[in-house]
C-alpha positions in Angstrom: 30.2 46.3 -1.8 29.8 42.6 -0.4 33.0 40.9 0.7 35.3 39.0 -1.4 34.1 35.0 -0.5 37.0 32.7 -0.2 36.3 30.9 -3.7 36.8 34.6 -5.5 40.4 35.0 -3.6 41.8 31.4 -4.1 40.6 32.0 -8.0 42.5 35.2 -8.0 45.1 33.8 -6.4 45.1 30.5 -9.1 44.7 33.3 -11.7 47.7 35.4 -10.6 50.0 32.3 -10.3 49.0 30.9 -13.6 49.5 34.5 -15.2 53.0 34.6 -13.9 53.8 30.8 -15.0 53.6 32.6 -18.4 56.4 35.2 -17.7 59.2 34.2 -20.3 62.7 34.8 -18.1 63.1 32.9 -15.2 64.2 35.8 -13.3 60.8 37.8 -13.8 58.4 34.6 -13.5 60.0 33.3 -10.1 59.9 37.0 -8.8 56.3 37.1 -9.6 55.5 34.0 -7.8 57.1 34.4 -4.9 55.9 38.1 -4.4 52.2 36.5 -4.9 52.8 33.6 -2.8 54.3 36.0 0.3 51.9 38.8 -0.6 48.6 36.0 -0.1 50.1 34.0 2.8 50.8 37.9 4.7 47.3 38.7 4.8 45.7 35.6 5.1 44.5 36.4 8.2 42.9 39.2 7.8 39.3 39.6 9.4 38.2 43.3 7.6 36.2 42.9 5.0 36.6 46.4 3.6 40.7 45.4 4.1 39.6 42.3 2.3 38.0 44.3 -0.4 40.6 46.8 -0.7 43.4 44.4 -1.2 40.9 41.9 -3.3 41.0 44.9 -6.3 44.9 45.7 -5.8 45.5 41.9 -6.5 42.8 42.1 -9.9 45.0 44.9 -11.3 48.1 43.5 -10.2 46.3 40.5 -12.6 46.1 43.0 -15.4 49.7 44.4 -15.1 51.1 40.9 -15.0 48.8 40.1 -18.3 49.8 43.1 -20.0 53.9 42.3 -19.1 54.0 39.0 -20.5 52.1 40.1 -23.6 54.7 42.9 -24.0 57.7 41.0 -22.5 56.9 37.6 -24.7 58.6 39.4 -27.9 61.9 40.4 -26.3 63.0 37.1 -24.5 61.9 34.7 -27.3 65.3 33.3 -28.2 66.0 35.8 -31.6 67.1 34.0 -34.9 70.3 35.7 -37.0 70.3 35.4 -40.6 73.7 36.0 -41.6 73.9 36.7 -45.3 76.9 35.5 -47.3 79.1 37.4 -49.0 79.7 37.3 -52.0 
């Protein structure tokens, strides 16, 4: 398998951030950036290209576990509406 080029890890890395932007609590969506942000900037310099490769697919489904959290979180942290019945 050919080598991630740089364009294909800055999109996933554009891709991840945006992704996490979407996180509804502030506590997951900051954690999610600065994991990605640290995660990217520790193996920037990393020459291997089967290393490259290797960490290229962990941050794709990384991608998909994000996308699937905010689609199941989304419900839960919306802000929930009481309708208090009177009494009569």
């Amino acid at each position: 398998m050919a080598a991630a080029s740089r364009a294909q890890v800055l999109r996933l890395y554009r891709a991840l951030l945006r992704e996490s932007q979407r996180f509804g609590g502030y506590n997951y969506r900051t954690y999610a950036i600065r994991r990605i942000r640290d995660a990217f900037r520790e193996n920037k310099n990393i020459t291997d290209s089967e290393k490259i490769e290797e960490l290229v697919n962990k941050a794709k489904a990384n991608l998909e576990i994000i996308h699937r959290q905010v689609y199941f979180l989304s419900p839960f942290l919306l802000p929930s509406i009481i309708v208090l019945e009177k009494r009569q």
